[in-house]
C-alpha positions in Angstrom: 165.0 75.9 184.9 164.7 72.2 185.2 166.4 71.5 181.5 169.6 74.1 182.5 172.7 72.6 182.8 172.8 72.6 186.6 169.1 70.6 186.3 166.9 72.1 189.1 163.6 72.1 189.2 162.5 75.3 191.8 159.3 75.7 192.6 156.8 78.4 194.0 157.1 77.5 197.5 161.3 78.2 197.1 162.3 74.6 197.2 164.8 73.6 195.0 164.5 69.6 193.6 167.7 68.7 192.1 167.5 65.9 189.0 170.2 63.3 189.1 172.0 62.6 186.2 170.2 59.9 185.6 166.9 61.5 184.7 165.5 62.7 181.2 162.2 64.6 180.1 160.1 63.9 177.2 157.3 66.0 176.1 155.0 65.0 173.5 153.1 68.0 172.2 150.9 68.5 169.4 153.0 71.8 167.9 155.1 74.2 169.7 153.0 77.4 169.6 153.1 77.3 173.7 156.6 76.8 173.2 159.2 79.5 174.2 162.6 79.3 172.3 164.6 78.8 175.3 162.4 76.1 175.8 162.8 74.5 171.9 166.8 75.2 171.7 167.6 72.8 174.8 165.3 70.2 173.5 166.5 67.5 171.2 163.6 67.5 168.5 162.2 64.7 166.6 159.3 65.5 163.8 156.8 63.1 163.7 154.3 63.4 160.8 150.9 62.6 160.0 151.9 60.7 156.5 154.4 58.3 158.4 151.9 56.3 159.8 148.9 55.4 157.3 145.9 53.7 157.8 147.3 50.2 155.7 149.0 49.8 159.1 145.8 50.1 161.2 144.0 48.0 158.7 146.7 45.1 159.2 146.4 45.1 163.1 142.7 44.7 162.9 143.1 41.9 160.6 145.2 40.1 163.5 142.0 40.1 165.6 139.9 38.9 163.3 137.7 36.1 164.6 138.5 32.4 163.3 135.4 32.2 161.5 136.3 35.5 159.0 139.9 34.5 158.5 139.2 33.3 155.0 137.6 36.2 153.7 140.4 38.7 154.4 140.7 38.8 150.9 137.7 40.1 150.2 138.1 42.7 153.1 141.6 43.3 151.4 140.1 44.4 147.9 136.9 46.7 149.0 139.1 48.5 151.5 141.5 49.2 149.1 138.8 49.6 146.1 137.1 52.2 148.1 139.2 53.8 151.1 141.7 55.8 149.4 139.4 57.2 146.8 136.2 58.0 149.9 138.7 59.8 151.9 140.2 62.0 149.4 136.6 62.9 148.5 135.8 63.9 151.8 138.8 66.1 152.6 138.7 67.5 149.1 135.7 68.3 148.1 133.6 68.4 151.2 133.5 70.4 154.0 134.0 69.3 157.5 133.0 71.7 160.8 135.4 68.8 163.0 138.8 68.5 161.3 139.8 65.0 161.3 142.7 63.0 160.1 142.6 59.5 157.7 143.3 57.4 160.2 141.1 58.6 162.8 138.0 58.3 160.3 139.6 54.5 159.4 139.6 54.2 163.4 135.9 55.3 163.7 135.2 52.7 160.7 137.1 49.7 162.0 135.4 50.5 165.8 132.1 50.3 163.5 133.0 47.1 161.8 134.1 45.5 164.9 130.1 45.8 166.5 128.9 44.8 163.2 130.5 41.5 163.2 130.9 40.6 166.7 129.0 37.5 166.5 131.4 35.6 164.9 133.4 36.2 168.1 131.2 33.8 169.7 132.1 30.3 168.3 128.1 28.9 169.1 127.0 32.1 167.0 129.3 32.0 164.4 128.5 28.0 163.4 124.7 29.5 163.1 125.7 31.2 159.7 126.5 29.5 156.6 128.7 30.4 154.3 127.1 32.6 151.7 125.5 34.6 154.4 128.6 35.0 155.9 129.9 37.1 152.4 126.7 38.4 152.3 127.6 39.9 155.9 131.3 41.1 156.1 129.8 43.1 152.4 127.0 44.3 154.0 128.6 45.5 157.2 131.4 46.8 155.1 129.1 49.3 152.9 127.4 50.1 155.7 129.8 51.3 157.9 132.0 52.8 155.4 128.9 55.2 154.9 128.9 55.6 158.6 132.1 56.7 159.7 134.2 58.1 156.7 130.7 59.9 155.1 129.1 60.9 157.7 131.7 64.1 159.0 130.2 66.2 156.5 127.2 68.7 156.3 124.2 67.8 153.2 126.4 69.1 150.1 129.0 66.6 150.7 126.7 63.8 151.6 125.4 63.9 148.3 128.8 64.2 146.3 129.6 61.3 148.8 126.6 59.1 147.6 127.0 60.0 144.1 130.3 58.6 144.1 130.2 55.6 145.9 126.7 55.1 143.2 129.5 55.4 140.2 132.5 53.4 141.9 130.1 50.6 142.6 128.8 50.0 139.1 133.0 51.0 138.1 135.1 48.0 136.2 137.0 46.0 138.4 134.8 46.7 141.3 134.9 43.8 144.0 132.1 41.6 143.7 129.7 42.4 146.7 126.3 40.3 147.0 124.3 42.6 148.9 124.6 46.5 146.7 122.6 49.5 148.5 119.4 50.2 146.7 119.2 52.6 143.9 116.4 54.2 145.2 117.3 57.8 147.3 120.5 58.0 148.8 123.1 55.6 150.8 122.2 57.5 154.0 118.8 56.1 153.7 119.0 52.8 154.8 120.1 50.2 157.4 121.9 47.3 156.9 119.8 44.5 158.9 122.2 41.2 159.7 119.6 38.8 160.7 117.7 39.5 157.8 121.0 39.7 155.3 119.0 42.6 153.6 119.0 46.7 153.4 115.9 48.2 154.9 115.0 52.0 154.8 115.3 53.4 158.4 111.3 53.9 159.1 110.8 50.3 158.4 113.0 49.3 161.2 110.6 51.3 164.0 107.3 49.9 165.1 104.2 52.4 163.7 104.6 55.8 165.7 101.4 56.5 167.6 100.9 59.6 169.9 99.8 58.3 173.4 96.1 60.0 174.2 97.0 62.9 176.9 100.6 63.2 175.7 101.9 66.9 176.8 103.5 68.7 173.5 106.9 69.2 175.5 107.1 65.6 175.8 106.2 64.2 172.3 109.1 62.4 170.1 108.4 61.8 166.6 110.4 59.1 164.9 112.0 61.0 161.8 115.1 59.3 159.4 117.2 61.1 161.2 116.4 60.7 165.1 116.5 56.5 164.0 120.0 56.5 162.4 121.5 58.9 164.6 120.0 56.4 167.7 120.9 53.3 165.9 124.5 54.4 165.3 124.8 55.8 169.0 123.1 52.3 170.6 125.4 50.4 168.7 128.8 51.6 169.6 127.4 52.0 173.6 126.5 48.2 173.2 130.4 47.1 172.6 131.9 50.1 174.4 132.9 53.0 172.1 132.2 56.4 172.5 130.4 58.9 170.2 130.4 62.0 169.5 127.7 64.0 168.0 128.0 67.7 166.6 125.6 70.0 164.7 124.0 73.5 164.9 121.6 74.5 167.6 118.0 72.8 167.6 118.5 69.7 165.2 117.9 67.5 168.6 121.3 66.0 169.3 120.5 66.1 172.9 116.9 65.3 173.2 117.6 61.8 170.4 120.3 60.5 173.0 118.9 61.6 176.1 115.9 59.7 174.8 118.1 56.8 173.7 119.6 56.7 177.0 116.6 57.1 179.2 114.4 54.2 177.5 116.7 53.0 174.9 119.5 51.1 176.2 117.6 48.9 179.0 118.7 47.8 182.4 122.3 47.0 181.9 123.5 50.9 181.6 123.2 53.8 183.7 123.5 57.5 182.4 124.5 60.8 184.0 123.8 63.6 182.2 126.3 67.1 182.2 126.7 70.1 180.5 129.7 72.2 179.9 129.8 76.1 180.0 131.9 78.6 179.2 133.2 78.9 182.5 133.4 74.6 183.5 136.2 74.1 185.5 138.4 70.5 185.2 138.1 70.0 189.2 134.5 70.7 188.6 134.0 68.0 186.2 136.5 65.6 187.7 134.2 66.0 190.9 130.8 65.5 188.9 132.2 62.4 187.4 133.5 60.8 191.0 130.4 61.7 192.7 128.7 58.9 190.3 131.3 56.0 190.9 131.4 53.5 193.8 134.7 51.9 195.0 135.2 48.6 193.8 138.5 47.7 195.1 141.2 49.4 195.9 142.0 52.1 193.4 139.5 50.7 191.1 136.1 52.7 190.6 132.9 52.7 188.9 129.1 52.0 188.4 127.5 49.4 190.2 128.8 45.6 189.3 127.2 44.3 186.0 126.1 47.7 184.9 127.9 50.0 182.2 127.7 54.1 182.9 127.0 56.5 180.4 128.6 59.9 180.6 126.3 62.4 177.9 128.8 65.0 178.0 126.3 68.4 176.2 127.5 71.7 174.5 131.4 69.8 174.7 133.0 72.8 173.1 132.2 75.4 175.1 134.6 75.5 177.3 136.9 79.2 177.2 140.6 78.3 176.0 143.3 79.0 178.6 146.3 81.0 178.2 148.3 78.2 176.0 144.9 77.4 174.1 144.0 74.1 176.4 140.7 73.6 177.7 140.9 72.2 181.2 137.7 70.2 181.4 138.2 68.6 177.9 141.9 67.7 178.9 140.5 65.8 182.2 138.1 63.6 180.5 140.9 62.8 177.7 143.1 61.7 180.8 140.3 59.3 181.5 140.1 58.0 177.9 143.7 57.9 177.5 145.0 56.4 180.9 141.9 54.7 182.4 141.5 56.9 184.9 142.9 60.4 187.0 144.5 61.4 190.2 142.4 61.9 193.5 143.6 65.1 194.3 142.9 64.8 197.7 144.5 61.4 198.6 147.5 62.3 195.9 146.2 58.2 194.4 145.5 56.7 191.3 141.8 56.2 190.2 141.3 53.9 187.6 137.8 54.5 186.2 135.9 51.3 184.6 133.3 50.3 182.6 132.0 53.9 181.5 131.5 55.4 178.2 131.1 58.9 177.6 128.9 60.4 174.7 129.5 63.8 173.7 127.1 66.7 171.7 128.4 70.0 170.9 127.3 72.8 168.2 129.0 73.8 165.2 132.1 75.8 165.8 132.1 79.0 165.6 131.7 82.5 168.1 131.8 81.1 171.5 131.7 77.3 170.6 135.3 76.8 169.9 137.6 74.0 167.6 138.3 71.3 170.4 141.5 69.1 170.4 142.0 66.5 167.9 144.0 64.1 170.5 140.6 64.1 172.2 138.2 64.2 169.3 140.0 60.8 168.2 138.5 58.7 170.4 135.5 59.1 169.2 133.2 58.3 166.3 132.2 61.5 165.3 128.8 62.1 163.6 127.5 65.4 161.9 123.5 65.9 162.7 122.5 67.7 159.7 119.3 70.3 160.0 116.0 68.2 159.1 115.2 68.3 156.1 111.5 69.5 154.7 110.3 66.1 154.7 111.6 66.0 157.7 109.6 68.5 159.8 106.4 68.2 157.9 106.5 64.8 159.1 106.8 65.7 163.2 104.6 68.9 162.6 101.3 67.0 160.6 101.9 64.1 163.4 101.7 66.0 166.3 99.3 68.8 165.0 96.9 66.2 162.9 96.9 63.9 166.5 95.5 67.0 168.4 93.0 67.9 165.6 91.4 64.5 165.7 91.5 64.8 169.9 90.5 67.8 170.1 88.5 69.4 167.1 86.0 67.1 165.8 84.0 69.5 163.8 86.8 70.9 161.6 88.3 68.8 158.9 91.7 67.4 159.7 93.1 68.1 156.2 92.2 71.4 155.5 94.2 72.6 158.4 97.3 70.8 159.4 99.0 70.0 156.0 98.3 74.0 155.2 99.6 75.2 159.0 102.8 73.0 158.5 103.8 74.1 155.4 102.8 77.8 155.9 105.0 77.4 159.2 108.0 76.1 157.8 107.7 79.0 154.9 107.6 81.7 157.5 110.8 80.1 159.7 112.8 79.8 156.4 112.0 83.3 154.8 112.7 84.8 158.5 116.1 83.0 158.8 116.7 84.3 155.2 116.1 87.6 155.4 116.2 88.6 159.3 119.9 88.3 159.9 121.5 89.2 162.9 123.7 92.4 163.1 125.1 94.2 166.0 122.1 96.6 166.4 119.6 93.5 165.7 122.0 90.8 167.9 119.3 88.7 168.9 117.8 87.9 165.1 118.8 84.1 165.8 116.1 81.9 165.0 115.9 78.5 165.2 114.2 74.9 165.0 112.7 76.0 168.5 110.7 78.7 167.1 109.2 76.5 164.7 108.0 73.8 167.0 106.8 77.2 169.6 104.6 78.5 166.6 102.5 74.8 166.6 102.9 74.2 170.6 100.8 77.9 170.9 98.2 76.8 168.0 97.5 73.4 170.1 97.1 75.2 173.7 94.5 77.5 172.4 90.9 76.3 173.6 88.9 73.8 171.6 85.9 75.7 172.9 86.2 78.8 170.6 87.2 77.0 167.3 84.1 76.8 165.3 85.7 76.1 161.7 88.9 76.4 159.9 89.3 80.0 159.8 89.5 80.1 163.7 92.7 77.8 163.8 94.2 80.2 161.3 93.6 82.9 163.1 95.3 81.4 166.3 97.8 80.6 163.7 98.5 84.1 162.8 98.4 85.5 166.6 101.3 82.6 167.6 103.5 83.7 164.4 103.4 87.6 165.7 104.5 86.2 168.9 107.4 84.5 168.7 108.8 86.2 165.3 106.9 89.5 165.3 108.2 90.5 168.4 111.6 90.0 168.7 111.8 93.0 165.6 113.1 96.1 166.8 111.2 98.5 164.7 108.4 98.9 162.0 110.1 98.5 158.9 110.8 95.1 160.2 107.4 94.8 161.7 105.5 95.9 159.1 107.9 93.7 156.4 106.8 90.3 158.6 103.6 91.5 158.4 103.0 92.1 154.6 105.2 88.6 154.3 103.1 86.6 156.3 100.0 88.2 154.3 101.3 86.7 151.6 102.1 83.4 153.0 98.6 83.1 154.0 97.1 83.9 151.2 99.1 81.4 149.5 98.3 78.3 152.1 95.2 79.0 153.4 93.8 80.5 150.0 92.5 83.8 151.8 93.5 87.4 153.0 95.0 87.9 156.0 92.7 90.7 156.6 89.6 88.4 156.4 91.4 85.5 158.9 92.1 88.0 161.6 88.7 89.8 161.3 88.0 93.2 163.8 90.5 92.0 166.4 90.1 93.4 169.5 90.6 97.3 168.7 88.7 97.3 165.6 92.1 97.0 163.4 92.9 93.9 163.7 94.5 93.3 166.4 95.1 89.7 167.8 95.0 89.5 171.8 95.1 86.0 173.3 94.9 85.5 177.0 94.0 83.1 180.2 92.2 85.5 182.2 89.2 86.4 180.9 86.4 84.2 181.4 82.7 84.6 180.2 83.5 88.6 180.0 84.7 88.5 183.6 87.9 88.1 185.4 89.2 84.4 185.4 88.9 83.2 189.1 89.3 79.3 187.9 92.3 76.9 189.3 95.4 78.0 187.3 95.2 74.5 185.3 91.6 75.2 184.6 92.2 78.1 182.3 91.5 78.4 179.1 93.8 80.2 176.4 90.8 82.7 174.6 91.2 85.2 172.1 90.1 88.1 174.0 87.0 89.8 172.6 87.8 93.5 173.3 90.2 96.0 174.4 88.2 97.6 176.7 87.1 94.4 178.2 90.9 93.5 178.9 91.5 96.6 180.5 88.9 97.3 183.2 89.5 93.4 184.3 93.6 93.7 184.4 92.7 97.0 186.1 90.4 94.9 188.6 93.6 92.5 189.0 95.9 95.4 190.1 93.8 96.8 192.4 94.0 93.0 194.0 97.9 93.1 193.8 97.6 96.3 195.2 95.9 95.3 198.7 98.4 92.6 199.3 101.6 93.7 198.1 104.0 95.7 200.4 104.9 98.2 197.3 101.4 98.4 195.0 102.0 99.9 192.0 99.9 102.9 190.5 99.9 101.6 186.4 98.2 103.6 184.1 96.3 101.1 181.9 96.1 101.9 178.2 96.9 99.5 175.0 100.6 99.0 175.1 100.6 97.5 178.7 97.9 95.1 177.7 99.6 93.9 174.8 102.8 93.5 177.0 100.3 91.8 179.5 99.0 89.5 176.9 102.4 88.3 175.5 103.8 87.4 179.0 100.9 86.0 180.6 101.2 83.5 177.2 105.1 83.0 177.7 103.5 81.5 181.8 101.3 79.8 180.3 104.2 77.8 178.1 105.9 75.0 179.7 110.0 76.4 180.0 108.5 79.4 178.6 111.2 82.4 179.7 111.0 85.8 178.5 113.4 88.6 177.1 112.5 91.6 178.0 114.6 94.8 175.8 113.7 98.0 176.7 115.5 101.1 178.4 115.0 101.4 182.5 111.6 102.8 182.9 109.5 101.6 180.0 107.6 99.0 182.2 109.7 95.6 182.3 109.8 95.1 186.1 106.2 96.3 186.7 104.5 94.7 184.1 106.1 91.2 184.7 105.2 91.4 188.7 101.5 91.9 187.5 101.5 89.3 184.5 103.0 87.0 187.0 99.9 88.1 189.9 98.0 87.6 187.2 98.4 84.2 186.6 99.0 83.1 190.0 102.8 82.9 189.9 104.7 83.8 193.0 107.6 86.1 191.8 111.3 85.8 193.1 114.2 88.4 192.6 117.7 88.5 194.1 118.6 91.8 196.4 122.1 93.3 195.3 123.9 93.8 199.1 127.5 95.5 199.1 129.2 92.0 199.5 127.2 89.7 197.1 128.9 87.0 195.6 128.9 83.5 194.6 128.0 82.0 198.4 125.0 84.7 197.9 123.9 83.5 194.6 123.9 80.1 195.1 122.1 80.8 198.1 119.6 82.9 196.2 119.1 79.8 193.6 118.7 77.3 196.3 115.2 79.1 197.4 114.1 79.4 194.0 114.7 75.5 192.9 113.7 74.4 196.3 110.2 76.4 196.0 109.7 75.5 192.2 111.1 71.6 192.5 110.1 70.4 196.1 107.3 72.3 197.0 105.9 72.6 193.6 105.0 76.5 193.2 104.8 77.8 190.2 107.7 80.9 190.6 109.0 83.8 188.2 112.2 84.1 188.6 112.8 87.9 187.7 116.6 88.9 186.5 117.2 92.3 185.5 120.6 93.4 183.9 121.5 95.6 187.5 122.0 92.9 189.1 124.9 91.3 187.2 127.8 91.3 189.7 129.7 88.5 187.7 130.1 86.8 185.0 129.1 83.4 186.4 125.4 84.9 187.3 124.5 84.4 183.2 126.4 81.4 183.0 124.1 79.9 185.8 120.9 82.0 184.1 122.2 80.2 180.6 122.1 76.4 182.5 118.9 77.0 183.8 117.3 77.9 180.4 119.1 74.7 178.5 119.0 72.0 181.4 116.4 73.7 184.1 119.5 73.3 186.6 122.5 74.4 187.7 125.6 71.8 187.6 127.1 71.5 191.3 124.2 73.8 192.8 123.6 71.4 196.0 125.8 69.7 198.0 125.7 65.7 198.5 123.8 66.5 201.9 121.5 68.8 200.4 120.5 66.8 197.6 119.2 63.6 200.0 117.2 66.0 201.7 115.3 66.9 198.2 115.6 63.0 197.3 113.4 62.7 200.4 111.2 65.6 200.2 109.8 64.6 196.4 110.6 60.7 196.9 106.5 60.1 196.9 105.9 62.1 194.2 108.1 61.2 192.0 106.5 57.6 192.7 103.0 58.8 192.2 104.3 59.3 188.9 105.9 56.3 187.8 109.8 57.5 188.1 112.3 57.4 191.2 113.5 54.0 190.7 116.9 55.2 191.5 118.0 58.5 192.8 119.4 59.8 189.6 116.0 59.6 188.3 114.7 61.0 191.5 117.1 64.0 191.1 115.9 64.2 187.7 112.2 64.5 188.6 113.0 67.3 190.3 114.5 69.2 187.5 111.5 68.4 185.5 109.4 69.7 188.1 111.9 73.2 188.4 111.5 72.9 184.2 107.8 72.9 184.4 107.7 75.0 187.3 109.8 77.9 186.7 110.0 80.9 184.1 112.7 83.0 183.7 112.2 86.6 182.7 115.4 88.7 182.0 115.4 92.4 181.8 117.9 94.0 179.9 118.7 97.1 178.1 119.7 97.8 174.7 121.9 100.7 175.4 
């Protein structure tokens, strides 16, 4: 209505604005598919595209900041960008694939940004007379391989890395190649090393990292192991915080994007920054986010906000694309934080004022795109370096699996010989993962046949929390080994082919590793067959009355054994609950028993439970969870349950599990989805332990207070973020989600 000849502008509310003849619109839209043709015909259109501006320009405005110092080697900068530019980029959008699209000039962007914190000493004029004159060529050449490998090479997944290195290997030993003093190594690939400027030299990436050492009484959730990828990923993220860019990491699930730069931030970056960490959902909301993000700012003069003087703020931005598309194919929370990066700021909606947002960076993760991950906006992925976390390679997770399992061995299993279990284990391990994500693919029946890097580290987390006591020799491990591998692959199949096809496979991996039948590791079993139970609650041959943390994690001699002491267990629950429950024990319900009471046991372990209404789900988790001394909580459906309700509902649950440290179950059955948002929350609590927005500010001083001491006892709580964040970790430690659904 507004661009009608009569230019009015009416709006909801029936009042009528009228332009004056002086006004005009613009609109600057990436394409017109939200365009109607009304719209289009009354609009004077001018085409900009992408191959009017190329990067030559870009190049020639960074050249007119160069630094004094580098003014005579623009030159040289001249001939390798134009030696190897053109030729890198056509490889890359060629012949290599790239899950975020990206433009030339965006990619020449993310290089010069790169270039820019590898040479900002000669900014300084002090720092810059340090340097002679060769080392000066020996730098700007350096710098220039190195980031060229890490910006333009580093959007693609493992196939184009390698037609990436094999081409910059032939161009650099080409005719008419720029002379450059300091070539990569030939050894392995350009991805392999650092470029170190004090030193003038390439080192590979593990040189660069003291000797990794696991601290004595380290818990397995916590342990990081240094791998090539963890240290370049880190080094390229601390970098571009240090001078003020933001980066953007993406790759599939479980490759550790999130736990390398929440570890980066957390320990990494020292005093001078602050972080805030967020995730986005499917249902994330801009006002939500704008809100999140103003909660962490002070006012530092009028209009102006942000972190405490002297101090930089970090914005770790998780799971970035997963916010659901609106009607014209924006995504509101994504378009608020590109306000910020664009203009400096956004409006307080309250006060109707300008808020111009300063000194904060924001680092982004997100998965691959693809089902409910979707393609985000280019105008916002711009900004960003972007840098593709490939899967770990073998090398790879050998390397964290022998570390962590071979430091436990030493600790904890002096008789048997270090080597002839963890290098077998490791590499059975691995085998088992990659023939399951082979073969095992998820299908509509079979929707739940993901498998990930998770699974792998769960299989080596349940071989280390079995007790030292009952391993006699090598064969014992192996049989814990096999137990843990039933667990978390075995039974997520949904009937015996599969069942018996994992089973027959994993004979065969064993026999292979370990050099011996599977029949002979597992032995009699506990029925006679062969049968692997594991559990916490038998002690000596009678029922475990030990502190919950003295417990040990035993393979349980017998089935009868198991079931006259769970039976002794119900009759317990039975005298002190209000609705006891009449269960007729027989081997299926100790199985079941066995598997959840190991799930408890499991720091973040949560549960899936798939069965039709009436095969036991409820039941059996409220004993498993009397069982092992867990209090058990579970919303109650009224006629007018909603949001208010459910938040409500949470509130008890975090508050029992965070501040008053009890360990809870927090029971979720598929009746008792009302709305959408429910798994959306459910979904948060199993990725971050919380729930973004849960409390209000009022609410969260009073947990600040109530775990203030504790969180001191145990070295954290310097500031209230990390206050706040002691309490997740205790709500983390503390509470297990179990969710009942039905496959029908």
């Amino acid at each position: 209505t507004v661009m009608d000849d009569n230019k009015k502008l009416c709006l909801n509310s029936g009042e009528i604005i009228k332009l004056t003849g002086t006004m005009t619109m613009m609109f600057e839209p990436e394409d017109l598919a939200a365009a109607s043709p009304a719209t289009v015909s009354r609009n004077g259109m001018v085409l900009l595209e992408p191959h009017m501006l190329q990067w030559p320009s870009l190049l020639e405005s960074w050249f007119e900041l160069l630094p004094p110092p580098l003014e005579a080697y623009k030159p040289q900068f001249l001939k390798l960008f134009n030696f190897f530019v053109p030729v890198m980029l056509r490889l890359v959008k060629k012949e290599c694939k790239e899950p975020v699209v990206t433009k030339d000039t965006e990619l020449v962007l993310s290089f010069l940004k790169l270039m820019n914190s590898h040479l900002d000493e000669f900014h300084d004029e002090d720092e810059a007379k340090k340097v002679g004159q060769a080392d000066i060529v020996k730098r700007v050449d350096g710098a220039f391989l190195f980031c060229l490998v890490w910006s333009i090479g580093c959007t693609t997944d493992d196939v184009g890395r390698a037609k990436f290195n094999e081409r910059l290997r032939e161009m650099m030993s080409e005719e008419g190649v720029p002379k450059i003093t300091v070539p990569i190594p030939d050894k392995s690939t350009c991805y392999d090393f650092c470029w170190d400027r004090s030193k003038g030299k390439w080192l590979g990436w593990l040189e660069t990292i003291p000797t990794f050492a696991i601290q004595p009484g380290a818990k397995f959730q916590d342990i990081l192991v240094p791998t090539i990828d963890t240290v370049r990923y880190g080094y390229v993220l601390e970098v571009q915080l240090r001078h003020g860019y933001p980066v953007l990491f993406c790759g599939d699930t479980g490759t550790g994007k999130s736990v390398m730069v929440k570890e980066k931030l957390m320990k990494g970056m020292g005093d001078g920054f602050l972080s805030h960490f967020m995730n986005f959902s499917a249902n994330s909301k801009a006002n939500q986010t704008q809100d999140i993000i103003d909660s962490k700012v002070d006012k530092r003069r009028k209009g102006v906000f942000g972190p405490p003087l002297g101090k930089k703020l970090v914005i770790f931005v998780d799971d970035l694309n997963m916010p659901g598309k609106e009607a014209y194919g924006a995504q509101p929370p994504i378009e608020i934080l590109r306000q910020h990066l664009h203009w400096g700021g956004w409006w307080d909606r309250k006060e109707i004022e300008w808020r111009q947002l300063v000194d904060m960076i924001y680092v982004a993760a997100m998965g691959l795109p693809g089902g409910g991950r979707t393609h985000i906006t280019c105008r916002y992925t711009r900004w960003y370096n972007v840098i593709l976390v490939t899967p770990f390679d073998d090398e790879g997770m050998t390397r964290i699996f022998t570390t962590i399992l071979g430091w436990w061995c030493t600790a904890q299993l002096p008789s048997v010989s270090v080597t002839t279990i963890n290098a077998p284990i490791v590499a059975a391990t691995l085998e088992i993962f990659k023939t399951v994500s082979k073969e095992l693919l998820p299908s509509p029946a079979k929707s739940h046949y993901t498998f990930n890097l998770r699974d792998l580290a769960k299989v080596i987390q349940g071989v280390m929390s079995v007790d030292p006591k009952v391993i006699d020799g090598a064969d014992d491990v192996f049989r814990v080994w096999v137990h843990e591998c039933k667990r978390i692959f075995q039974d997520r199949l949904i009937d015996n082919t599969d069942q018996d096809w994992f089973h027959k496979m994993q004979g065969e991996c064993a026999n292979k590793h370990f050099k011996k039948p599977m029949d002979k590791i597992m032995g009699d079993g506990a029925d006679g067959n062969g049968l692997l139970l594991y559990g916490d609650f038998i002690l000596d041959s009678k029922k475990a009355e030990a502190e919950y943390e003295n417990r040990k994690y035993q393979p349980v001699a017998s089935m009868d054994l198991a079931t006259s002491i769970i039976k002794e267990f119900m009759e317990d629950y039975n005298q002190i609950s209000k609705s006891p429950m009449e269960l007729v024990l027989f081997g299926y319900v100790v199985e079941h028993i066995c598997r959840l009471d190991r799930v408890f046991r499991q720091p973040a372990g949560h549960a899936l439970l798939v069965g039709v209404g009436g095969s036991g789900r409820q039941s059996l988790t409220r004993l498993a969870a009397f069982i092992s001394d867990f209090a058990i909580f579970s919303i109650e459906i009224t006629k007018n349950y909603g949001t208010e309700a459910w938040f409500d509902d949470l509130k008890t649950v975090f508050t029992k599990a965070g501040s008053e440290d009890k360990r809870m179950v927090f029971l979720f059955t598929d009746s008792q989805i009302v709305m959408e948002s429910q798994l959306e929350d459910v979904n948060n609590i199993l990725n971050t332990g919380s729930v973004p927005n849960l409390f209000a500010a009022d609410e969260v001083m009073g947990i600040l207070d109530a775990v203030s001491t504790k969180a001191r006892a145990a070295g954290r709580g310097l500031t209230p973020t990390d206050t706040f964040e002691f309490f997740i970790d205790q709500c983390r430690k503390n509470m297990h989600v179990v969710l009942c659904m039905s496959p029908i």
